[in-house]
N, C-alpha and C positions, 0 to 999 in steps of 0.2 A: 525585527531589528534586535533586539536583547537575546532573541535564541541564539542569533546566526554571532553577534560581540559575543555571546558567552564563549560560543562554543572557537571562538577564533584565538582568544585567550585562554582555553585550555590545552587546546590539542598540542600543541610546543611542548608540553610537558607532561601530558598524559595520555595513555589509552583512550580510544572511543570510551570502552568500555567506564574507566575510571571516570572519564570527562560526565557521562552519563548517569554514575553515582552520583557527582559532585552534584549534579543540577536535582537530583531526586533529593539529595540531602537539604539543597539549597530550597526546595517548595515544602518539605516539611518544616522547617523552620518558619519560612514565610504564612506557611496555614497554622500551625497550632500557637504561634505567637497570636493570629488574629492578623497580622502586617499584609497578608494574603486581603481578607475581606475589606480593609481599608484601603489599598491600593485598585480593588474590583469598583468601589466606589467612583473613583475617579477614572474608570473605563467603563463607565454604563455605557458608550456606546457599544465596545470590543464585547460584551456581554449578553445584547438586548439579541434576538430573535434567535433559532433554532440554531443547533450542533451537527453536524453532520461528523459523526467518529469515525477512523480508517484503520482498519485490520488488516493482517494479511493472511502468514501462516496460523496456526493455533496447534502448535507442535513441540516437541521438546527436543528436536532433531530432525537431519535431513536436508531439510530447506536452509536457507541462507541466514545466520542468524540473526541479521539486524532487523528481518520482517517476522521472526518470531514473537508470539508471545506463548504462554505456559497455557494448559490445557485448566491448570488451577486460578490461574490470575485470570484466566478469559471468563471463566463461571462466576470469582469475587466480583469482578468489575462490572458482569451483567445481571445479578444480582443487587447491588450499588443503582444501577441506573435502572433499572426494575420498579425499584423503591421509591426511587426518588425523580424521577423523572418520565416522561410518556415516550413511550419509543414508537415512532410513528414511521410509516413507510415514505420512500422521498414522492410518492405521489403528493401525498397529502400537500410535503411542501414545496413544490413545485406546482400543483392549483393556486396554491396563495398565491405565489411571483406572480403568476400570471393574469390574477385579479388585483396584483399591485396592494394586498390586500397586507396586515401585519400578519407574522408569522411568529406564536407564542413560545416562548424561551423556555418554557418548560420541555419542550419538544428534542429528542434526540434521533437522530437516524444514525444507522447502523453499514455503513460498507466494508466490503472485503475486496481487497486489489487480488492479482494474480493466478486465482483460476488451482491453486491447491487442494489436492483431494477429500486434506485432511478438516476443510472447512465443510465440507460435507459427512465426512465421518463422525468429527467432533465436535465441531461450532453450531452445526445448523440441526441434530437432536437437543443441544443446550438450549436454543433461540425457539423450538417449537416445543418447549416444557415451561417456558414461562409466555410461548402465544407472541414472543418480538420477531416482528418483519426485518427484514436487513437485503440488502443488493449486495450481488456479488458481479464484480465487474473482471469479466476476463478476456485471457488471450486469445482469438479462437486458434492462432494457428497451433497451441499446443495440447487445446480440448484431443482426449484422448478418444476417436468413433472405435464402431464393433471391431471383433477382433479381426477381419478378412479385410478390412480398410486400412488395419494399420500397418504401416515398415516397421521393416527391423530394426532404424533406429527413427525413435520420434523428437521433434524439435523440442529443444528445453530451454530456457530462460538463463541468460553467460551469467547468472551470479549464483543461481543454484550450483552452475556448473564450477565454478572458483571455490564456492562451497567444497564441494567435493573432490574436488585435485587437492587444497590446502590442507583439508583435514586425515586425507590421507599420503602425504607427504613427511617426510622428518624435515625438512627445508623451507625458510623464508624467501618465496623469491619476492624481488621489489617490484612493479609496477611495467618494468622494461624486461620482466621475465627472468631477472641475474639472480643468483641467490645469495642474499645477503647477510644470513644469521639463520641460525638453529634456533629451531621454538624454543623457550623454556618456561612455557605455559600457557597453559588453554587459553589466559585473556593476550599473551601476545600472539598467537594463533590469531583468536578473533580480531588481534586488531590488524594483522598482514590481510586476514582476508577481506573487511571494508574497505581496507587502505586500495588492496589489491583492485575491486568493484567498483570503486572511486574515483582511481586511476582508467578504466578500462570503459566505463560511462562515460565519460566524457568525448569519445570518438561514434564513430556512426556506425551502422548496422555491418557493414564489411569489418570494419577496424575491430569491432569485436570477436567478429569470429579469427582475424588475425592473433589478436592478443593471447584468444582462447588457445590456441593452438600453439603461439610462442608459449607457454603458459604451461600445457602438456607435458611439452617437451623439456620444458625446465626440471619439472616436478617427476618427468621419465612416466606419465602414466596419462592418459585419454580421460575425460569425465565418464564418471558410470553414473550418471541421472538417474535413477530409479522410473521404470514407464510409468508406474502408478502413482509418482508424486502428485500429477496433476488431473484434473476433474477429467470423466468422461465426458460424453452424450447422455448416457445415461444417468449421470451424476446431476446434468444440469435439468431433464426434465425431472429428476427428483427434487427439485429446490422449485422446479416451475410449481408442480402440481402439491407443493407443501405451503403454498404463500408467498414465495421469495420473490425477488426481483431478481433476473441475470441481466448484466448490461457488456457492454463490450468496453477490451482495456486495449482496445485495436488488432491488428493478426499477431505481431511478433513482439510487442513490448519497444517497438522501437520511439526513441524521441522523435518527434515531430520535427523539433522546428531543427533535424539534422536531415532532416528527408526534402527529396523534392516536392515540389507540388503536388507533382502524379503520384507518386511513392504514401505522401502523406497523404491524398484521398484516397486510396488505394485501401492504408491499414485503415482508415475511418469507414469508410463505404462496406469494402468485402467481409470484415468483422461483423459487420451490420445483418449482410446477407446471410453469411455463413450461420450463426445462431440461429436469425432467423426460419434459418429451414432444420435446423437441428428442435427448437422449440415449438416452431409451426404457430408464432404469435409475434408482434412487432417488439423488438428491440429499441426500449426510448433513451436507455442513459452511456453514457461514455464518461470513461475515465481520462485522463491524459498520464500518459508514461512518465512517470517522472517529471510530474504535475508541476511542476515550479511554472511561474509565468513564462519564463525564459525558455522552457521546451515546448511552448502551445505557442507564441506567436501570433499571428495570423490564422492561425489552423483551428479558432474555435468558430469562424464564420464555416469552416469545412464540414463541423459537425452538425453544425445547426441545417445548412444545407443538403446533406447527408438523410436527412428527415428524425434528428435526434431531440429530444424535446428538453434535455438539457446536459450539462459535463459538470465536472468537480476538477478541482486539482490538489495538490496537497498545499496550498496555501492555508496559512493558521485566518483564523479566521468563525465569526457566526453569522449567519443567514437572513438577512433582513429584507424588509419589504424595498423592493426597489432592485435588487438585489440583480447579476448578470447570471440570468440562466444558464450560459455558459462558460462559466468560468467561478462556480460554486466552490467556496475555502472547506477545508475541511479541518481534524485535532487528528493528530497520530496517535493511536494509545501504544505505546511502548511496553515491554514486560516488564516496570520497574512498581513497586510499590502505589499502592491506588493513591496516595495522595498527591502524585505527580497528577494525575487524571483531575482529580478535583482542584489543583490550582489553576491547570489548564481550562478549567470549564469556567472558573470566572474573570475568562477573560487573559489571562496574563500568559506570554507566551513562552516558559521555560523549558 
């Protein structure tokens, strides 16, 4: 409630980006006043049982940048929760649920959405120097296999690919592909291109590729994806056989509840199988695509029947006994300043 009014009374007048200082500004005030611990007080509940954190890229380029964070910020912040708290695998909590049992708050779990390579490059040597478990929940239909498997052009994810037509553009176009203004800097760049991802999420899996391609054509240039943005086969039995958990974030990143029945058992089921034989061990977690409740629907009775043994979404949120296995809240950790992270962790949703 307070993230979604903050941020509805900023955007009128600011940048994503600026809107996103303002709220960084706004929880350090709130924590080194102390105003922060005394309002945690009166959300013991929003506060009592485990965290489950959501990462994505760990990159300083390339990928999309609202699912970046810095390769420097991602070391302070697990460092921080190294110290201070147990970083435990979602097994652990996920037996709790299911013995209805309490699930200790000291408890942090670690996820990565989208299937980036660089979580394997970078993220997951960080995670196996301090011995933390983490899931990485991916796409399968963009897992890159051996080289004799792949085309010449492999499926990429429409916001990496906005990404890359915008940043390599002199032009703003608007949402309907027009262009509407000359960048005249990086942060209004950044904000054409969430505005742009924003815009272009909100239609279904055709309507994207429509966009994508009105979008092209605006900007006079095709997406160049990089092949190796995103994990291989090989990528992921290296995370298998280092501790990790890989889960499935469905085949194509599509929302659910924009899919048919068929379609959304489809990305839930085949993502399942697909890993499956890529890993040659069962697949128990799933992500939901743009996790809001409003893009899962009905579609978490899909996963459970699917033989998943549980999902997360990106609801704020911490993990208590009792808790729906399938439909697990998560924290975003953002690239901003650690003490966004720590007003978030007690509880307070900024």
């Amino acid at each position: 409630m307070m993230k979604s009014a903050l941020k509805s009374v900023l955007l009128p007048f600011l940048t994503y980006d600026q809107a996103e200082k303002v709220k960084t500004f706004l929880c350090a005030v709130l924590y080194y006043s102390g105003l922060a611990s005394v309002i945690g007080l009166f959300m013991r509940r929003s506060r009592a049982g485990a965290r489950i954190l959501m990462f994505h890229s760990v990159s300083e380029e390339r990928t999309f940048w609202d699912n970046r964070i810095s390769p420097r910020r991602f070391r302070q912040t697990l460092r921080y929760l190294n110290e201070r708290y147990r970083i435990v695998p979602m097994a652990h909590i996920i037996e709790r649920l299911r013995r209805n049992a309490e699930v200790p708050s000291d408890w942090i779990a670690l996820t990565f959405d989208d299937g980036y390579a660089d979580n394997v490059a970078v993220a997951f040597p960080d995670l196996a120097n301090v011995k933390a478990p983490a899931t990485f929940f991916v796409p399968s239909g963009i897992v890159r296999l051996a080289p004799e498997h792949e085309t010449s052009q492999l499926p990429y994810l429409f916001f990496d690919a906005v990404e890359d037509m915008l940043r390599r553009t002199a032009d703003v176009p608007d949402g309907g592909g027009q262009k509407a203004m000359c960048f005249q800097s990086d942060g209004r760049r950044s904000d054409a291109i969430l505005r742009t991802v924003l815009s272009i999420r909100a239609r279904d899996a055709a309507g994207h590729q429509e966009a994508l391609a009105a979008l092209a054509g605006s900007c006079g240039t095709p997406p160049r994806v990089p092949r190796n943005l995103y994990v291989s086969a090989d990528d992921l039995r290296r995370l298998d056989e280092g501790g990790m958990e890989v889960g499935s974030h469905g085949v194509s990143h599509a929302d659910l509840a924009r899919c048919s029945e068929n379609d959304a058992m489809k990305e839930i089921s085949d993502s399942k199988a697909a890993l499956e034989s890529i890993l040659g061990r069962p697949v128990v977690g799933f992500a939901y695509p743009f996790g809001k409740r409003a893009s899962i629907g009905p579609r978490g009775s899909y996963v459970d029947q699917s033989g998943y043994n549980y999902a997360v979404t990106t609801e704020f949120g911490s993990v208590r006994a009792g808790a729906d296995r399938f439909a697990l809240p998560r924290i975003a950790v953002r690239d901003a300043a650690l003490v966004r992270l720590k007003v978030n962790l007690l509880g307070i949703p900024i």
